[in-house]
N, C-alpha and C positions, 0 to 999 in steps of 0.2 A: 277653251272649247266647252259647251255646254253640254252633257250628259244625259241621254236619256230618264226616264223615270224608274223605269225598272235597272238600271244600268247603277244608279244613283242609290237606289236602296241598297243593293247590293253589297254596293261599297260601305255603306252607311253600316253594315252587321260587321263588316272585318276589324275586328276589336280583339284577336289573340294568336298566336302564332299556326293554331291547326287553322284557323279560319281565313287567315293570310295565306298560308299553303294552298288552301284547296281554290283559294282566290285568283294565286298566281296560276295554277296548274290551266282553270279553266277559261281564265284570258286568254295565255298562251294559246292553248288548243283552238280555242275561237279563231285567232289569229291567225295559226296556222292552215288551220279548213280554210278559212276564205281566202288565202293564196292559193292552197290549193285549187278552191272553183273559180277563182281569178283568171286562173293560169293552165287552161287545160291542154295546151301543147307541152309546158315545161313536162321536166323531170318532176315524179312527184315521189321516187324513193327517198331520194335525199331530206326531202321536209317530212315524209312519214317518220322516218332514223330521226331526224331532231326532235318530232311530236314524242318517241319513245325514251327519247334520254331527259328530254321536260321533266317527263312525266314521273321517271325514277328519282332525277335530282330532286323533283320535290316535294314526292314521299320518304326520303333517306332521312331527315331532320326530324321526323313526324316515326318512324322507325323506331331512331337511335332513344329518341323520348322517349319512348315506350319503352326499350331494352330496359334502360339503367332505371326509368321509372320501377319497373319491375325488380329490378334485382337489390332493390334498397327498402323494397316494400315491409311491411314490419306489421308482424301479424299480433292482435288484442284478443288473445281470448279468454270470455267471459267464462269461472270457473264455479260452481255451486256444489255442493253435498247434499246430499239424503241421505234420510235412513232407507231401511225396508218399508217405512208406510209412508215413504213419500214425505216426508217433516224436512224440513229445512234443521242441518244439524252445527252449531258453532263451537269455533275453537277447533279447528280442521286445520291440518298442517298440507299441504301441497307440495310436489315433488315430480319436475317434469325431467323427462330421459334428454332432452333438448336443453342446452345452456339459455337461460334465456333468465327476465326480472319476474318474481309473483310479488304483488301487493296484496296486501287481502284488502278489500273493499267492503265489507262490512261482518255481520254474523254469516259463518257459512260461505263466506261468498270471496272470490279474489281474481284479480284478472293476470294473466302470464303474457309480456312481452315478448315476442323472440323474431328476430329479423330472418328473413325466408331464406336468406343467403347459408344459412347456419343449417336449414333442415336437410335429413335426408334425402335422396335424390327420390324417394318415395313420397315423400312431404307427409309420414307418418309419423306422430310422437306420442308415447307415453303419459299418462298423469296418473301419477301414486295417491292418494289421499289417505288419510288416518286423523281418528281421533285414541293417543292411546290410552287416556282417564276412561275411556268408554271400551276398550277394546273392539275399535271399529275402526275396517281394513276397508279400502275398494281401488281399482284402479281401472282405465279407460283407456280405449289406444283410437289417436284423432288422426283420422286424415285429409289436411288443408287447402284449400283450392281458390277460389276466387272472391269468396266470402274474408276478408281478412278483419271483421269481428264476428269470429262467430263465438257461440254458446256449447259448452260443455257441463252436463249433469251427472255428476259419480255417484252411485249407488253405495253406502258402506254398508257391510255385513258384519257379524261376529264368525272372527275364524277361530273355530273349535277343532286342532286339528293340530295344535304344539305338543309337545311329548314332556311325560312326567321320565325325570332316570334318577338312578341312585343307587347303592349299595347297603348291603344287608350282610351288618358284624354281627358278634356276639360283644359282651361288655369287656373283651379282651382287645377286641381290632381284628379280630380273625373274622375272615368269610364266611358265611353260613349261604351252600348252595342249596340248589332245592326247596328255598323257601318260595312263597306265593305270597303274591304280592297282587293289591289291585286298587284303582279309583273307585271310591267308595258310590255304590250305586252303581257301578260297571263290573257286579263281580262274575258275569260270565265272561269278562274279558280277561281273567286273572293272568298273572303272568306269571313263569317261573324262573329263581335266581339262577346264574349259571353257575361254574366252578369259582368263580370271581366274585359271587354274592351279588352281580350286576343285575340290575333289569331295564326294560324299558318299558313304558308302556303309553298310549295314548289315553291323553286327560280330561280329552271331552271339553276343552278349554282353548283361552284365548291364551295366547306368549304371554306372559304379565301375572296373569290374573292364578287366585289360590285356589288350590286343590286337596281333599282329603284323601292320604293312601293310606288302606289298610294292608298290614304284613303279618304273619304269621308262620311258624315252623314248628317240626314235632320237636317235642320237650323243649319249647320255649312259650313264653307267655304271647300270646298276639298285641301287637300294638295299633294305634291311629294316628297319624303324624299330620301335619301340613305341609304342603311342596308349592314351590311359584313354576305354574306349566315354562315350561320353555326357558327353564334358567337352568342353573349350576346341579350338575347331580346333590341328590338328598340321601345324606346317610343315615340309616334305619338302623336304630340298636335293638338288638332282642337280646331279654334277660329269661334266665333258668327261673 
């Protein structure tokens, strides 16, 4: 049986399974209407109930596609650093709160794998960056949606903000409290030792990076030391 023209093309595009679906859905219906104007004494519940169950059987395959489509979907996101003046910064480690793969893909630059099944049911995650030869920190919190590459830019900053500590002897090992102690160019932030010789003080620096404390105490000589911010307490000796 020969085919219409427009009937013919129609069929000529059904070349994948959504377009087979919507194919059959709308023959069907076709099919159905015109028994239904066929037949205008019958019943026309019964053929409306089959036009409704058509119609579900054959969107449910065209559904389920999309379900597990979805739930295997596996997000690329492109990852970059900066500094504060906007430069492109390399030699960037990355670190996301999400299990997932980072490559680095060039200076600066790396893409994080992680399959959507894995995120939280907020579909937010984390990315830590750092360079620590530079003492450069920044981190970003993503939240993923239909874009599954999208683009993230981390800003890194210098955190000045780790803590110098240490103890303050005499050339015995005994304590010397009440002594003052301070990062050299911060001496109105001086600090004073406790009964322990202990202090703490804030370095005006990156975790890592060095620092000059000055200390001194009555009837002892003052000294200058160096300390690494955010490391091991530094013991301070003062001599008579």
């Amino acid at each position: 049986m020969l085919m219409s023209d427009p009937v013919a093309s129609l069929v000529s595009k059904v070349n994948g399974p959504f377009t087979l679906s919507a194919f059959t859905i709308v023959a069907l219906g076709a099919y159905i209407a015109s028994r239904i104007k066929g037949r205008p004494g019958a019943p026309q519940k019964p053929l409306l109930f089959l036009a409704i169950l058509i119609f579900l059987l054959g969107l449910t395959p065209s559904i389920l596609s999309m379900y597990y489509k979805n739930r295997t979907s596996v997000y690329r996101i492109h990852l970059s650093a900066v500094d504060e003046e906007k430069k492109l910064v390399s030699g960037v480690t990355f670190v996301s709160s999400v299990n997932g793969t980072i490559t680095p893909t060039g200076d600066g630059n790396a893409e994080l794998t992680v399959a959507k099944q894995l995120l939280p049911s907020d579909s937010t995650l984390t990315i830590w960056a750092s360079k620590d030869s530079a003492f450069l920190f920044g981190n970003k919190e993503i939240r993923l949606g239909n874009d599954f590459s999208p683009e993230s830019v981390i800003v890194l900053r210098r955190s000045e903000d780790a803590d110098a500590r240490g103890l303050v002897e005499d050339a015995q090992g005994a304590a010397i409290p009440g002594a003052t102690v301070s990062i050299i160019g911060y001496g109105q932030e001086a600090a004073t030792t406790d009964k322990h010789g202990a202090f703490v003080l804030n370095s005006h620096a990156s975790k890592g990076q060095s620092v000059s404390i000055h200390a001194e105490a009555d009837k002892y000589k003052a000294v200058d030391i160096e300390a690494i911010a955010g490391g091991l307490p530094r013991v301070i000796t003062l001599t008579r």
